[in-house]
C-alpha positions in Angstrom: 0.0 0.0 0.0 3.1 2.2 0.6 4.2 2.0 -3.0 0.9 2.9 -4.1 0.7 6.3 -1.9 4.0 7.1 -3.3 2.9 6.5 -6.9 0.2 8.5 -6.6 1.5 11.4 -4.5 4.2 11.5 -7.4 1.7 11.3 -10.0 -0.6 14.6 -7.8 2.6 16.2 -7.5 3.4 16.1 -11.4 0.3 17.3 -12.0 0.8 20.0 -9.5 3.8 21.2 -10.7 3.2 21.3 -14.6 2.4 24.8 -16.3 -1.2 26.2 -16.1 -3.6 26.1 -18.3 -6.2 29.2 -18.9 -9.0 26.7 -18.7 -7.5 25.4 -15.7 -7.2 29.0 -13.7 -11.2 29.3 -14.2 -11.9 25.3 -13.4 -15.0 24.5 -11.1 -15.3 21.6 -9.6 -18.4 19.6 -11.2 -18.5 16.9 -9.1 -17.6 15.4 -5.6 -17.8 11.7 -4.0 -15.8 11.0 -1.0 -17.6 7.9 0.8 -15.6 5.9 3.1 -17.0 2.8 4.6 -17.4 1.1 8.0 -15.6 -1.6 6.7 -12.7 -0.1 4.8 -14.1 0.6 1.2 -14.0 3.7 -0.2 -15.5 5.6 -3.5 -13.7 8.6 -4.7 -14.3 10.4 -8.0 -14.3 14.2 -8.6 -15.2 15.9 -12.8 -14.2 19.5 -12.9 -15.2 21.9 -15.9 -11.9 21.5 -17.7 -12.4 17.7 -18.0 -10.2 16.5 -15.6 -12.1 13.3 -14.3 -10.5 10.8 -11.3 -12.0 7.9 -10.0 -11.1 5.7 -7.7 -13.0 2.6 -5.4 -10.9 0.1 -3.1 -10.7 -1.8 0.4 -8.6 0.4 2.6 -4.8 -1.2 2.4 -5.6 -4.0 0.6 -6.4 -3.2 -3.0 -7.6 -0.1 -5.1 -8.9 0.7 -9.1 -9.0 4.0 -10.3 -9.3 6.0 -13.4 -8.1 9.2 -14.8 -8.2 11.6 -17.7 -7.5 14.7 -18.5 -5.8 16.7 -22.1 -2.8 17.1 -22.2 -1.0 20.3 -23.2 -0.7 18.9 -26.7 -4.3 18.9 -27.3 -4.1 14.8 -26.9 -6.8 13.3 -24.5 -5.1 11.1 -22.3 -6.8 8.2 -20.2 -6.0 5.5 -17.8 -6.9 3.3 -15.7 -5.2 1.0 -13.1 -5.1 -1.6 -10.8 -3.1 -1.3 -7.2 -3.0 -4.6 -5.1 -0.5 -7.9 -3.9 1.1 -6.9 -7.6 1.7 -3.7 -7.6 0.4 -0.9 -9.4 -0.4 -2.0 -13.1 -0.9 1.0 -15.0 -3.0 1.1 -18.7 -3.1 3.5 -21.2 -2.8 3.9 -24.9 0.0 7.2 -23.8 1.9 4.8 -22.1 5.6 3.1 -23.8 5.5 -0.5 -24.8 8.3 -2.7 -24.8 9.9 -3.7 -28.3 9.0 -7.0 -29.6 11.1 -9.7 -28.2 13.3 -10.6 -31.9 12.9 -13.7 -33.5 16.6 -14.9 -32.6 15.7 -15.0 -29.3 12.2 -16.2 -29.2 14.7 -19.1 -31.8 16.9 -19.8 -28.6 14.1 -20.3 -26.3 12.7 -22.7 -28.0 15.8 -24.8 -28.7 16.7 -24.5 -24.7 13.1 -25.5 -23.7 13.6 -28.8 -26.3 17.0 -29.3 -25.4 17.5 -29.2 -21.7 20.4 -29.4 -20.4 21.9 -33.0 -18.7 22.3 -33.5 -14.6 26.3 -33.4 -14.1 27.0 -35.1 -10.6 29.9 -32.8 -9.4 32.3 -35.0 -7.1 33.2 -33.6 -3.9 36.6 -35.8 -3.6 
C-alpha cells in the first residue's frame, strides 16, 4: 500500500507542478464523492469543468482501481486506468511506452533451450 501512496503522490505532484492552463485558472469543480465505509471501502471520483475526471474505489490497504483523464497540453486526450493490489500498481493507457518485440533470434533460442535441456552433471566432492 506504501508503493501505491508514493505512486500516486508523485503522480498529484506532477500534475501539480506542470504549467497552467487558462482553462485550468477558471476550473470549477463539477462533481464530488468522497464515501468511506465502516468496513474499509472507499468511493472517490471528482469531474471539474476542464475535463479532468479521477476515479477511484478500493478496500482500505488491501487493493484499489481508479481512473483518470484529463488533455494534455498537446491537445491529446489522455486516459488511464489502473489496478493497485499484492502486484503492484499496473498502470493502462494507450500514452503509455511499450516494450519492443522480443526478436525472433531470441524467441529461436528459447525454443531450442526449452527442447534441449540441459543433462544433470553429478559434481564430485573428492
Amino acid at each position: 500500500m506504501l508503493k501505491f501512496i508514493i505512486v500516486l503522490s508523485s503522480i498529484m505532484a506532477l500534475g501539480l507542478s506542470a504549467p497552467a492552463n487558462p482553462a485550468d485558472e477558471t476550473a470549477e469543480t463539477l462533481k464530488y464523492v468522497n464515501v468511506v465505509n465502516p468496513d474499509g471501502s472507499y468511493t472517490f471520483e471528482y469531474e471539474s469543468s476542464n475535463g479532468i475526471n479521477y476515479g477511484e474505489n478500493g478496500i482500505g490497504a488491501e487493493s484499489a482501481t481508479g481512473k483518470f483523464s484529463y488533455t494534455s497540453p498537446e491537445g491529446e486526450p489522455i486516459q488511464l486506468t489502473y489496478t493497485a493490489d499484492e502486484n503492484g500498481y499496473q498502470p493502462q493507457g494507450e500514452h503509455l511506452p511499450t516494450p519492443p518485440p522480443i526478436p525472433d533470434y531470441i524467441l529461436r533460442s528459447l525454443e531450442y533451450i526449452e527442447t534441449h535441456p540441459f543433462p544433470k552433471v553429478q559434481l564430485s566432492t573428492k
